[in-house]
C-alpha positions as CSV (number, residue, x, y, z in Angstrom):
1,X,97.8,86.9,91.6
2,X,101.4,88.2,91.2
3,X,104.1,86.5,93.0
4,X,105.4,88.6,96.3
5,X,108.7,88.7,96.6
6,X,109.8,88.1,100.2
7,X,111.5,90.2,102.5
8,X,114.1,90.0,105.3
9,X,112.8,91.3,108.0
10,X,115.7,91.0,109.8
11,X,118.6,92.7,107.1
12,X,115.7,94.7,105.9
13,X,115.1,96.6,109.6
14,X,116.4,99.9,109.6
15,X,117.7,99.9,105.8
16,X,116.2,102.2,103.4
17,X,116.4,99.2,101.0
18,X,114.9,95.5,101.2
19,X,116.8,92.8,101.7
20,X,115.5,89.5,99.8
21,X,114.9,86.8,102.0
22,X,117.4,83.8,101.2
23,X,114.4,81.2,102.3
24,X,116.1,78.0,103.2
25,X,119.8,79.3,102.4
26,X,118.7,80.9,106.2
27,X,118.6,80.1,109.8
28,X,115.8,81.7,110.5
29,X,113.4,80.0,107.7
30,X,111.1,77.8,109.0
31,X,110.8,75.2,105.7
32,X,107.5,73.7,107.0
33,X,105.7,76.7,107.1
34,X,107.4,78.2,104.0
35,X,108.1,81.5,105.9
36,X,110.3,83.1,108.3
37,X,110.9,82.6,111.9
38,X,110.4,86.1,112.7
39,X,107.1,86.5,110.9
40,X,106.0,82.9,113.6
41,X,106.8,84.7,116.5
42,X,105.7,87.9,115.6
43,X,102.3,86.1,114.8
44,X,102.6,84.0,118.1
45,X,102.9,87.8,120.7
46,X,99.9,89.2,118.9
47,X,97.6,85.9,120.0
48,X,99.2,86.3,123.2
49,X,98.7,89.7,123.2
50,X,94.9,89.6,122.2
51,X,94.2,86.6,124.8
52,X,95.5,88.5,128.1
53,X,93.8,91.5,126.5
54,X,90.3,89.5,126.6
55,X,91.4,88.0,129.9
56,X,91.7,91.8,131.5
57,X,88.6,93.2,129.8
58,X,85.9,93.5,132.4
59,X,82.4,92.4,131.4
């Protein structure tokens, strides 16, 4: 398997172009998890998305 290079999700939003991610040269890169902060929380509104979604649906 190839080697992704990752994206900025943060420079990269709204450019035409994709910014590299500078990985631990950035605030937002979460070393333990060798990815960025934005992908965690993005990650972290979809469970809490699905779980009040389950919550809500009648059965």
């Amino acid at each position: 398997m190839a080697n992704k290079i990752p994206i900025c999700p943060l420079m990269s939003a709204g450019n035409e172009i994709n910014i590299v991610c500078a990985q631990e040269n950035c605030a937002w890169y979460m070393k333990n998890y060798k990815t960025c902060s934005m992908y965690l929380i993005a990650h972290n509104a979809v469970l809490d998305i699905k779980a009040k979604q389950e919550k809500n649906t009648p059965q």
